[in-house]
C-alpha positions in Angstrom: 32.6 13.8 209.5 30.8 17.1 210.2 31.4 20.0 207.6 34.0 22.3 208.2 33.7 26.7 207.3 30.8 29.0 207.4 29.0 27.5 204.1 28.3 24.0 206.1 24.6 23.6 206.3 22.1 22.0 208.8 20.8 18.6 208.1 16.7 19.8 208.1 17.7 22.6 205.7 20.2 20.0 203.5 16.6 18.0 202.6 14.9 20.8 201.7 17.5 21.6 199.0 17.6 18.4 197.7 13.4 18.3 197.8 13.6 21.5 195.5 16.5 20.2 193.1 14.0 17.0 192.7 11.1 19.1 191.9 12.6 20.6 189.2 14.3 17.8 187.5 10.7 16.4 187.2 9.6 19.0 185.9 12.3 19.4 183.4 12.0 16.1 182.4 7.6 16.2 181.9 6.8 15.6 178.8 5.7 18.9 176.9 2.1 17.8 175.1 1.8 18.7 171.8 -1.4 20.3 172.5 0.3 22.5 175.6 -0.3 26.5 175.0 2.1 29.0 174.8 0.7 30.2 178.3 1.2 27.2 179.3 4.9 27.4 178.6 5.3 30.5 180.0 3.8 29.4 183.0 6.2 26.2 183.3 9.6 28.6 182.6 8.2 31.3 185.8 7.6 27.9 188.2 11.2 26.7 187.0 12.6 30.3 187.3 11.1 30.5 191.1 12.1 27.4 191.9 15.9 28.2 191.0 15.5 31.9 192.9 13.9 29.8 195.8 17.4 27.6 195.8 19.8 30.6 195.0 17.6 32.5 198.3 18.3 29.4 200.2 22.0 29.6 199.7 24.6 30.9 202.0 27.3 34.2 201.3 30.8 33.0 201.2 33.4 34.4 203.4 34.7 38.1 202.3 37.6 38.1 200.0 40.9 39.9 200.2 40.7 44.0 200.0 42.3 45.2 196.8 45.3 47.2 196.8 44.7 51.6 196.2 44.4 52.3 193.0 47.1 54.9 190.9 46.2 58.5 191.7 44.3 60.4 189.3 44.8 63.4 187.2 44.6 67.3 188.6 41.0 68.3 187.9 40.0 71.6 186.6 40.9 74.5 188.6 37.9 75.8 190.4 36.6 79.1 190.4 37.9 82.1 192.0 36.8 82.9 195.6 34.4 85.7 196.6 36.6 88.6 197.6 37.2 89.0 201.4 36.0 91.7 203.6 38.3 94.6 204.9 39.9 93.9 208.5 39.0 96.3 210.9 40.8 99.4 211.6 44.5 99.4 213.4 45.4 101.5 216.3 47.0 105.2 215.2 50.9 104.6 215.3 53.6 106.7 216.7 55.1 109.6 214.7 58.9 108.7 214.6 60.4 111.6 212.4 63.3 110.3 210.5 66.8 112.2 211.3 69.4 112.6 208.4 73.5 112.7 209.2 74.5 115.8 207.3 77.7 115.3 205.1 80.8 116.1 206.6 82.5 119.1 204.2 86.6 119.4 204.8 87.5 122.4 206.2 91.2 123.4 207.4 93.1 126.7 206.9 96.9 127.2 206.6 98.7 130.6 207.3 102.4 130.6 207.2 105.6 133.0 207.0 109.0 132.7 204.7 110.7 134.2 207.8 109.6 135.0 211.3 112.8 135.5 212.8 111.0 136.7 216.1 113.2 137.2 219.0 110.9 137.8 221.7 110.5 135.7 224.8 107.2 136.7 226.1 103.8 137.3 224.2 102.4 136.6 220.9 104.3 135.3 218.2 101.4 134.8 215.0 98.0 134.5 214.8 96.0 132.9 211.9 91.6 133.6 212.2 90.0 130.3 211.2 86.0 130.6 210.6 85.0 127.4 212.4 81.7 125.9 210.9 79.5 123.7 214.1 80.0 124.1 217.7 80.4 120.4 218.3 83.7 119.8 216.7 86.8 120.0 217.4 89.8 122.0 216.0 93.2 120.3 215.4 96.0 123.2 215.2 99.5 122.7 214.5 102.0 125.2 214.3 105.7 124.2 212.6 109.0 126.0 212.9 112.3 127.0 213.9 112.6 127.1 218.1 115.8 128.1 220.3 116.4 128.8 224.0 119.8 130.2 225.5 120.5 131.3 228.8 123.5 132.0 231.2 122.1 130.1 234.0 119.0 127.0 233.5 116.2 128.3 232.1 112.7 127.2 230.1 110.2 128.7 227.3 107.2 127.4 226.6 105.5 127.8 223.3 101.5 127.5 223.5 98.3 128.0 221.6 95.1 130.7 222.1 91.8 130.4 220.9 90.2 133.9 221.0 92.6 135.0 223.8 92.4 132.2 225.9 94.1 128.3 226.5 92.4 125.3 225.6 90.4 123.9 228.4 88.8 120.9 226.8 90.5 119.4 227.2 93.8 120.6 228.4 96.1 123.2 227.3 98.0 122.7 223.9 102.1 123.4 224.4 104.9 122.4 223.8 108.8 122.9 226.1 112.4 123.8 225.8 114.8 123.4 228.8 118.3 124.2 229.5 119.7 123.0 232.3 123.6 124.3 231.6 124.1 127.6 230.5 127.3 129.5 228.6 129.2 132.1 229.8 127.3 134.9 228.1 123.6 135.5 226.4 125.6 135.6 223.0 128.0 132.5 223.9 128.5 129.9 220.7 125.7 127.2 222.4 123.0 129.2 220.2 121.0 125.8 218.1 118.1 126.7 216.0 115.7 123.3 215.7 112.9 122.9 213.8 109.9 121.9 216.0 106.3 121.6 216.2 103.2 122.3 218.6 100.2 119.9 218.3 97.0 119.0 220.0 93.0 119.0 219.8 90.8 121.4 221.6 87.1 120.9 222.0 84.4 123.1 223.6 84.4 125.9 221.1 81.4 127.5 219.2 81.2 127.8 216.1 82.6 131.4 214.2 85.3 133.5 213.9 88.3 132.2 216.2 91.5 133.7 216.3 94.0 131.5 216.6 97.2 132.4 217.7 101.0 130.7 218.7 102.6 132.3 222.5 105.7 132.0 223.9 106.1 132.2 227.7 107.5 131.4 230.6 107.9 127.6 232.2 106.5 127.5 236.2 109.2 127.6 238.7 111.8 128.2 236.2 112.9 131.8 234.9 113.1 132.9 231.2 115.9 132.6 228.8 116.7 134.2 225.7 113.5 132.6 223.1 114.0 132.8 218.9 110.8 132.0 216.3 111.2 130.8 213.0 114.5 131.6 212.3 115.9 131.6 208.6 113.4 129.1 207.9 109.6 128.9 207.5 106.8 128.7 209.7 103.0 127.6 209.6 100.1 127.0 211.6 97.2 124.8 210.0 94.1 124.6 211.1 91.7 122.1 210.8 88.1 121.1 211.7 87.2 117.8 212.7 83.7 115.7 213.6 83.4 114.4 217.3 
């Protein structure tokens, strides 16, 4: 049966191993002479010692065995040195100026102006006025005026009750008014249909610069309709306020 793996050896190299392994058991076996030299010794152990590397040279390397398994990993080591400091980068590009724009606080400001007792009886022209001292240009001003309205009349008639700023209506964005219209009159100016109601006139008006602005309450005619007998603030009392407000 032929040997089986890498370690089987050829039949002319076999016999030369078993020539050598002869050799030296003769020569392990010779009689040492009493009279033999210490050099002589010596000389014996290097012949045995070449004969065994001769055998050991002769033999062949077994196949490689299994690869071991990674080992645990080790500690931190110590930290290094600090780095040589870098170089500066090269100059940037000049940026754009962007200036930086602040909201100013909004500060109230308002007015009131009012009367115990108008008691005005006309029916056309001004009524009151109250001078506001308006602080930007681009805000508005809210105006309100409050108090006691009547209309008579011996046939149908209307008033109309509006607000001025420095002489003229509001344009922006329309005017600011407010109606009364009666449709069925009494017998005489002085008849008993003669109600007194408390009302108001509101609204917003933009467009106006900033400054003195006189602000004042009319009473006038209705388009298409003709005038009655018009009362103010009757008995009672009357205001206008007005106030200042951001866009």
């Amino acid at each position: 049966m032929r040997p089986q793996g890498p370690a089987a050896a050829s039949p002319p190299r076999l016999l030369g191993l078993l020539l050598l392994l002869l050799l030296l058991l003769l020569q392990l076996r010779a009689p040492s002479s009493a009279s033999e030299t210490p050099k002589g010794k010596q000389k014996a152990l290097l012949r045995q010692r070449e004969v065994v590397d001769l055998y050991n040279g002769m033999c062949l390397q077994g196949p490689a065995g299994v690869p071991g398994r990674d080992g645990s990993p080790g500690a931190n080591g110590i930290p290094g040195t600090p780095g040589i400091p870098g170089r500066d980068g090269f100059k940037g590009e000049k940026g754009e100026c962007l200036r930086e724009s602040f909201e100013e606080s909004w500060t109230p400001n308002y007015k009131q102006c009012s009367w115990s007792s108008l008691n005005y009886g006309i029916d056309l022209g001004k009524i009151a006025e109250c001078t506001f001292t308006k602080m930007r240009s681009n805000s508005a001003l809210r105006v309100l005026f409050s108090g006691s309205l009547r209309l008579k009349c011996r046939n149908a008639c209307c008033q109309r009750w509006y607000f001025t700023f420095n002489g003229a209506e509001c344009s922006g964005p329309l005017p600011i008014e407010a109606i009364i219209y009666l449709d069925q009159g009494s017998p005489e100016l002085n008849s008993t249909i003669n109600i007194h109601r408390t009302s108001s006139v509101e609204g917003l008006c933009e467009g106006i610069g900033a400054g003195l602005v006189d602000v004042a309450i009319w009473v006038g005619t209705c388009s298409d309709y003709p005038k009655g007998d018009a009362s103010t603030g009757w008995n009672s009392v009357s205001r206008i306020i007005i106030e200042e407000l951001p866009k």
